[in-house]
N, C-alpha and C positions, 0 to 999 in steps of 0.2 A: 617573510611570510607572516600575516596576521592569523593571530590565536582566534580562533571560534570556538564557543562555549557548544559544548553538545549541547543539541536539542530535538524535542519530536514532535512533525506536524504532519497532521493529518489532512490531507486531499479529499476531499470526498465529492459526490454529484450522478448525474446521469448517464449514458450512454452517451456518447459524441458529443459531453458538453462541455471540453476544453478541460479535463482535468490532470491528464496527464503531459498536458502542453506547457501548464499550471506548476505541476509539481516540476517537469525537466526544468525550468525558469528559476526556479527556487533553489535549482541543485546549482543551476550554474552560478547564482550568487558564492555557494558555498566554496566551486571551484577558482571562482575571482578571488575568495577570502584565505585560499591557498590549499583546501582541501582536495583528495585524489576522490576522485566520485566512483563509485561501482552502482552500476543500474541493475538490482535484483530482479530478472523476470521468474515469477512463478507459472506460467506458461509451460504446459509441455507442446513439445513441438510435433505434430504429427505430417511428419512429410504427405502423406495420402489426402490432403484437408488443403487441398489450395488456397482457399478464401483466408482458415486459420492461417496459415504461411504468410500469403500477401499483409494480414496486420501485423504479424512479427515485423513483416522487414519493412515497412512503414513507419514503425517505433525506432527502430534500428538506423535508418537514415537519419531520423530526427537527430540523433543524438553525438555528441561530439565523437573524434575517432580517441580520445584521452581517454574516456571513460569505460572505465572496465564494463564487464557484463558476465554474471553469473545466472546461472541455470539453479534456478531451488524452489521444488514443486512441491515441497514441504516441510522441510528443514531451514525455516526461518531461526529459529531462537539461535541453532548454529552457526547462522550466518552473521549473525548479528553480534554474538557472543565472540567470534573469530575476530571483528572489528577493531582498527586503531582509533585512537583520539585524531587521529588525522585526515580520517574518511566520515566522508557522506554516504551512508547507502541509500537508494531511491527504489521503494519496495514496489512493485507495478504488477500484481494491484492483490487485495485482500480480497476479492470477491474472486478472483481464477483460483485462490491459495482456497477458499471455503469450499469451492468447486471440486479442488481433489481431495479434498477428504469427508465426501460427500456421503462414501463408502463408510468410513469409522463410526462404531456405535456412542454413544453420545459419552459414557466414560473416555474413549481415547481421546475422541475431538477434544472433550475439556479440559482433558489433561496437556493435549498440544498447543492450546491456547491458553491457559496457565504461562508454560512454559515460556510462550511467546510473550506475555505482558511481565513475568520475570524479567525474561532479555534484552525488555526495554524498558526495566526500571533500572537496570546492572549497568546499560549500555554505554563505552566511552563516546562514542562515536555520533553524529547527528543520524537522523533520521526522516526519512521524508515515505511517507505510506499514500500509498494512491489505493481506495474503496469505492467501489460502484453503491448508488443507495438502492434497494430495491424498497417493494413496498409502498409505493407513492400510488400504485393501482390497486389491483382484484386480489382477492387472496387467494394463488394459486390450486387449482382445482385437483391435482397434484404430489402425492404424500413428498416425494422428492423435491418439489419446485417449494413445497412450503418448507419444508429443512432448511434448502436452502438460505431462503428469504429468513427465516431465523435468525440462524447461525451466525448468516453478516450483518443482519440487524445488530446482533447482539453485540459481536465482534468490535461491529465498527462503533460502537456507543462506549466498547470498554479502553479501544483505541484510544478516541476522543476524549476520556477521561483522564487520561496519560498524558494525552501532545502537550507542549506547552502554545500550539497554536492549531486552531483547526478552520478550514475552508470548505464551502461551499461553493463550487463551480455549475452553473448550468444558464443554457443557450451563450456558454462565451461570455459571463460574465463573473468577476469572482466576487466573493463576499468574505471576509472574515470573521468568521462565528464567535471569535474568542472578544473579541472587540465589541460584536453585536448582540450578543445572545446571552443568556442567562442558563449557566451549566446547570443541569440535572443530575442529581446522585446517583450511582447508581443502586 
């Protein structure tokens, strides 16, 4: 078995534009490097939601039948904190995880994402984060769709400030930001 150094990269991009195809690519590298992969969906499942269903289990075929899969619709820091030096977790996606806690007043939210860039400063374990970008449009008309669009703005900037690698995926094509771009402080 080869040693892998933990590490955390951030996935990032649009709707349908190969990011999560992106990131599963990345895990499997890790699982070639002899690492157990667990695919974190922060997804809740609502059987009554066919269309939501049909993309769970579309994600789910993609993926090898090795790789574990846990259900964590908000307790990331925990999942992450639970981790060995031996796994991969593949977090899918920071934008369904902003999603449910869309409800928490802006002290809890901060305090749960604290916790979360804690748990991946602590973290032994590599990390692979999949983030939808919003933002690229209108600014939602919306008191909730603008939280939204905040909260993973924010999120995903403070992510990104953490990875040791961060990507831009869109129309199917990747870019590596850490390579390309010039980080901003936060």
């Amino acid at each position: 078995m080869t040693s892998v150094s933990p590490s955390t990269v951030l996935v990032t991009g649009p709707s349908r534009s190969g990011k999560s195809e992106w990131a599963e690519r990345l895990a499997a590298n890790h699982e070639h490097a002899g690492q157990q992969i667990t695919y974190v969906a922060t997804a809740i499942i609502d059987s009554t939601d066919h269309e939501w269903s049909a993309r769970i289990e579309r994600h789910l075929q993609r993926r090898p039948s090795s790789w574990q899969t846990l259900q964590v619709p908000m307790d990331l820091s925990q999942a992450i904190q639970a981790a060995g030096q031996i796994e991969c977790l593949l977090i899918d996606s920071l934008g369904t995880w902003t999603a449910n806690g869309l409800e928490f007043d802006d002290e809890l939210w901060n305090t749960h994402c604290q916790e979360l860039f804690n748990a991946i400063a602590r973290s032994q374990c590599s990390l692979i984060f999949v983030a939808e970008e919003t933002g690229w449009g209108v600014v939602p008309a919306y008191p909730t769709g603008r939280r939204f669009r905040d909260r993973l703005g924010t999120l995903t900037r403070h992510v990104g400030a953490i990875a040791n690698t961060t990507y831009l995926v869109t129309a199917g094509h990747v870019l590596n930001l850490t390579k390309l771009g010039t980080h901003l402080d936060i």
